[in-house]
N, C-alpha and C positions, 0 to 999 in steps of 0.2 A: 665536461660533456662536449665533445665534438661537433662539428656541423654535423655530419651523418647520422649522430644518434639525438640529436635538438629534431633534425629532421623528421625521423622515424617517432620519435617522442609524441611531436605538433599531430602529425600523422594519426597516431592510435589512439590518442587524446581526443583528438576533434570528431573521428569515426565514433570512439566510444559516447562523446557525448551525445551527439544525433541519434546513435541505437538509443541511447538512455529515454532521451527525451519522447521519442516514438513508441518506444514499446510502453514507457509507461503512462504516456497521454493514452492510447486505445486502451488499456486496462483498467484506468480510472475514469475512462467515462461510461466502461460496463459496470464498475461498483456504482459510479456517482445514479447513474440510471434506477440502479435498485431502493435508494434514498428520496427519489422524486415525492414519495408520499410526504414529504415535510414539508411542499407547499400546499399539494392538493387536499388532502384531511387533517392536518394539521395546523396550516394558514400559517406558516412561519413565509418570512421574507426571503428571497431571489439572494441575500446578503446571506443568511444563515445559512440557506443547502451549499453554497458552494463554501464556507467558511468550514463546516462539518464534513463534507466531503473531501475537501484538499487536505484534511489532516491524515485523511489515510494513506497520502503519496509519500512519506517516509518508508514506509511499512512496505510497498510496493517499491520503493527503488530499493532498499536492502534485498530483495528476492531478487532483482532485476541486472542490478550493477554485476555481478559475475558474469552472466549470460552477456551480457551485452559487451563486454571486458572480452572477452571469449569470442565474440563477432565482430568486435574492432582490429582484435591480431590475426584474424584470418584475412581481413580484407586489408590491412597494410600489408601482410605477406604473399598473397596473389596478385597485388600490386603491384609489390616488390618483382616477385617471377615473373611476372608476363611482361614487366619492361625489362626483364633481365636482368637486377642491380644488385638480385642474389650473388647470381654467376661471376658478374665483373668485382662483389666486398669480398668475395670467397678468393677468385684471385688476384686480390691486390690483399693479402693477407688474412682478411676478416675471418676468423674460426665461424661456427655457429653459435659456442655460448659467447664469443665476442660478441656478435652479431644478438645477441640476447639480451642485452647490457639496457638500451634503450625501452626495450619491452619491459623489462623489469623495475625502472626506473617509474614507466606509466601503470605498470602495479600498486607499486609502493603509494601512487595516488588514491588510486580505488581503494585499497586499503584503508587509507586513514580516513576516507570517506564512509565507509563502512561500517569501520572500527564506532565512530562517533556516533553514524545514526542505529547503530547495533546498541549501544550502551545510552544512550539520553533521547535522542532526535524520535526513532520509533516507539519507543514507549511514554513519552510524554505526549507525541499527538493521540495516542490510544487512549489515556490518561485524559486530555482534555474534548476526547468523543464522548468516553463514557459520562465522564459531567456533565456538559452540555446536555447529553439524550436525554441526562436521569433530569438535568434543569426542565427540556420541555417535556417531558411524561409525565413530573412530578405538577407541573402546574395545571393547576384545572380548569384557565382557561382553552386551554387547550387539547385538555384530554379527557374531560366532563363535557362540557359546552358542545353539544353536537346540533348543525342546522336540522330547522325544523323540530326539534325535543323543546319540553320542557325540563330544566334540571332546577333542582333543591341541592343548593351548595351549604344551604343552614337549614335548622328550622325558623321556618316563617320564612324563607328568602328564596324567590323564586326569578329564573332569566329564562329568557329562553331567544336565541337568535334563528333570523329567515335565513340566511346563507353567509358563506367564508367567501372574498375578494380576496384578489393577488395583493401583496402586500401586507398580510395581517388584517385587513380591514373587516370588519363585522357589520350584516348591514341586517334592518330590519330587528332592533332590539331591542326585548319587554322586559320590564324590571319590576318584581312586586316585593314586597320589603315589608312586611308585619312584626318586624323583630323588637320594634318599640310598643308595649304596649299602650300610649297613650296616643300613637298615630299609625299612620298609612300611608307607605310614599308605593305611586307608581310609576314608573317611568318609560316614557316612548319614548326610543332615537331612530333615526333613521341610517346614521352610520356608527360606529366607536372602534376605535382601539385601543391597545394595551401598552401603557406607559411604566415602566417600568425606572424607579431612579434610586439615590439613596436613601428616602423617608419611605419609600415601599411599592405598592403596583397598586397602579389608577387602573378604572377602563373609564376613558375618555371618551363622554358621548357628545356629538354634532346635531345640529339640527331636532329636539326635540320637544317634549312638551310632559310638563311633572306634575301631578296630582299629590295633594296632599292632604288626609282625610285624621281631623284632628278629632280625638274622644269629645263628645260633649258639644258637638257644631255639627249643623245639618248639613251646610253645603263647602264644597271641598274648595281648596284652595289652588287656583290652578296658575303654573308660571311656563312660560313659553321660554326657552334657551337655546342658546347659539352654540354652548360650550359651555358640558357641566362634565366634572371628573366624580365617579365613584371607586371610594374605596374598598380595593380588593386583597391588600395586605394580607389580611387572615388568611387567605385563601394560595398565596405564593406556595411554591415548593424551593423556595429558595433557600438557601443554609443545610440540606439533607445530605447527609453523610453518603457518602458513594463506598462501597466495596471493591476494591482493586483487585483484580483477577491476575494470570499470570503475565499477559502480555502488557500490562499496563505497569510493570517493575522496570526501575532501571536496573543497569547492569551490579550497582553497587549493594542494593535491595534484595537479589536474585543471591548473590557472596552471601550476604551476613543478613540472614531476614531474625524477624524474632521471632521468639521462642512463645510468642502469646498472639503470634498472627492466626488466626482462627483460619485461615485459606491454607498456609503452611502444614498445621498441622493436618488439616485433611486432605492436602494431596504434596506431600515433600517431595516426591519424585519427579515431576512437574516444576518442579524449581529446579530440580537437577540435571532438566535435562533442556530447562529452557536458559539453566547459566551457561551451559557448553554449546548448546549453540550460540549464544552471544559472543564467546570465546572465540570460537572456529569460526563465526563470521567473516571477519577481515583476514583468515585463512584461504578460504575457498576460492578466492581473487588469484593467487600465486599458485593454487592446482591446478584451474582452467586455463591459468594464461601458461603453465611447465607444460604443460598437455596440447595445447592447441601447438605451440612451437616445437615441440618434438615431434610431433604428427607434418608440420608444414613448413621449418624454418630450413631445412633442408636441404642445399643447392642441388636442381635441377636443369634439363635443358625445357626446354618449354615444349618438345615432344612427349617428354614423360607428363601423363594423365597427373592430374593433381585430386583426382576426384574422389578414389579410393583413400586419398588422407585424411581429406575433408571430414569422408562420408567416417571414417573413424574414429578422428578426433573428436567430432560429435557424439560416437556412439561412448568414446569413453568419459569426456565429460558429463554426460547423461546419464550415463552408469555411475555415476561415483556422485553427484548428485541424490537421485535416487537410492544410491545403497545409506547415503549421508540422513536423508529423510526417514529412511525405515529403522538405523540405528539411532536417530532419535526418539523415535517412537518407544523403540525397545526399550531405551536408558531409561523411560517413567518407572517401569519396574526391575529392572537387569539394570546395577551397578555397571557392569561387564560391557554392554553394549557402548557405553560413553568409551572404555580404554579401544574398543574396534572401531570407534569412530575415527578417535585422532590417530589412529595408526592407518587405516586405511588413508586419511587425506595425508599425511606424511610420506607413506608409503607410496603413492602416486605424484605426489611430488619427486620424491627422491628416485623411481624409476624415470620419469620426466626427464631429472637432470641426466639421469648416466644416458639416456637415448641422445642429449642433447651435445654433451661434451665427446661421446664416441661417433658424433656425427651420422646416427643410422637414418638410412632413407627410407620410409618406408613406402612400402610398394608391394602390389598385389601378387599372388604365390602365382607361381607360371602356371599351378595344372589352373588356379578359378578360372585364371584369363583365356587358357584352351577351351575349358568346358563356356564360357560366354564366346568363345570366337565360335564355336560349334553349333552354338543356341542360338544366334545371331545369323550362319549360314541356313539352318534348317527354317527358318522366319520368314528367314529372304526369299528359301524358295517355292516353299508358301505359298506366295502373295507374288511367286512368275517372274522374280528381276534378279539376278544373279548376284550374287553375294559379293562384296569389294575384298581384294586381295588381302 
């Protein structure tokens, strides 16, 4: 690799990572927003929402990284034209698919970036969402336990807490516990939480004060405490089998699933058609980026409009996109749709390249630019000011 195409490389690299990073920071803070209830009614820690919510930015930059792949080669290449470095690699020899060579190079990146969070990265943080959520759904201090109620977690055992604190904190909590018949433990705290280790879950209560009311004795026995733990073990939802859906397979899972998966067998097409996009994932990188450079790698003078290519190559990656999305849809039930899939993203590749190696410019048909020079004058005169030559 030559200095000029190390150059362009550094270039499209560095652009693609800053789109990456911006488009998918604003994206993941409109999901992470919608997850907010895992502090507020649910009283999970400031640690969990952001730990449960960053697992979905694999997922979000597999969407992300072609688009953004797609807006790093147009802005190295209007770069490129508007200081001219088109015009001068063209006549100091540089073809355009020469001129292609570095572009392709910072594909083959994106690609295997892709390629990996396509097959392992995306579907293991999906994997370890769904645990997690089913972890706090399934626990009933958390998802029984409501301020201000009284709940019956057994019979004879009653809690009931005054309100949820940032932090997991419970504050205002009554304990009545008749599960022994030969006593009566009641319990006041004024804060607790929930400890969790490997001999099982406390709720660890501060500051309170325990009655104990034994068969067969009139007056109870009362003990004031700094720090007393009760046990809530029984009551975990820890260990509970999760059911993995489709987005939660890896790419090897999605190949060769079994023939006793009970998900499989009621929706196999769904596996079929979430294995070919995992496929064509690290695909789509080297269509956006054949497309955006056929559309704009094209030596010009910096008179000719660049805007019409722009506006384009957008509309054809966006098209081919979208028509990618709808033939996946299709492939759930149509075999058929999966072979239009990979021939459509082939097929835009492979027109891609002949645009690129036959060097075509493209550029707007002379009647549009008549009928907009005409649209343009009649505007102008309009609004009283005389139309520019």
């Amino acid at each position: 690799m030559g200095s000029i195409d190390r150059y362009i490389f550094r270039t499209t690299l560095a652009s693609f990572a800053l789109v990456l990073v911006s488009l998918t920071g604003v994206i993941w803070i409109t999901q992470a927003l919608r997850g907010i209830d895992l502090m507020t009614s649910q009283g999970q820690t400031i640690l969990t929402f952001l730990g449960i919510t960053s697992l979905v930015i694999p997922a979000l930059v597999l969407i992300i990284s072609p688009i953004a792949l797609m807006i790093a080669i147009s802005h190295t290449l209007n770069k490129l034209a508007t200081d001219s470095e088109i015009i001068v690699m063209n006549a100091a020899g540089f073809s355009p698919f020469r001129l292609f060579y570095p572009f392709f190079y910072a594909t083959c990146v994106v690609a295997l970036l892709v390629a990996f969070i396509a097959a392992y990265l995306a579907p293991d943080g999906m994997r370890r969402i769904k645990q997690w959520d089913a972890e706090i759904t399934a626990d009933v201090l958390t998802n029984i336990l409501q301020p201000g109620r009284f709940a019956q977690l057994d019979k004879n055992l009653t809690i009931r807490i005054r309100e949820r604190l940032p932090g997991g904190i419970l504050a205002g909590i009554f304990i009545d516990d008749r599960r022994d018949p030969n006593e009566r433990v009641s319990i006041v705290a004024e804060h607790g939480e929930v400890v969790k280790n490997e001999t099982g879950s406390f709720l660890v209560l501060e500051t309170g004060n325990l009655q104990r009311f034994e068969a067969g004795k009139r007056d109870p026995a009362l003990v004031a405490f700094g720090r007393y733990g009760f046990d809530m073990s029984k009551f975990s939802g820890q260990g509970r089998d999760v059911t993995l859906g489709i987005r939660e397979r890896y790419l090897w899972e999605l190949f060769s699933p079994s023939e006793d998966d009970p998900v499989y067998k009621q929706i196999p097409g769904q596996f079929r058609s979430a294995l070919h996009d995992s496929i064509l994932a690290p695909v789509y990188p080297f269509a956006f980026a054949v497309l955006t450079f056929a559309f704009l790698g094209a030596p010009r003078t910096t008179r000719q409009s660049r805007n019409f290519s722009i506006g384009s190559s957008i509309i054809a990656v966006f098209g081919l996109r979208m028509a990618g999305f709808a033939c996946s849809v299709m492939a759930v039930k149509s075999p058929g749709a999966v072979l239009a899939q990979y021939a459509m993203v082939m097929g835009a590749i492979g027109v891609g390249l002949w645009m690129i190696v036959g060097g075509f410019v493209v550029e707007p048909p002379p009647g549009l630019m008549e009928a907009i020079n005409r649209s343009n004058a009649r505007i102008a005169r309009l609004f009283g000011r005389p139309a520019a030559a």
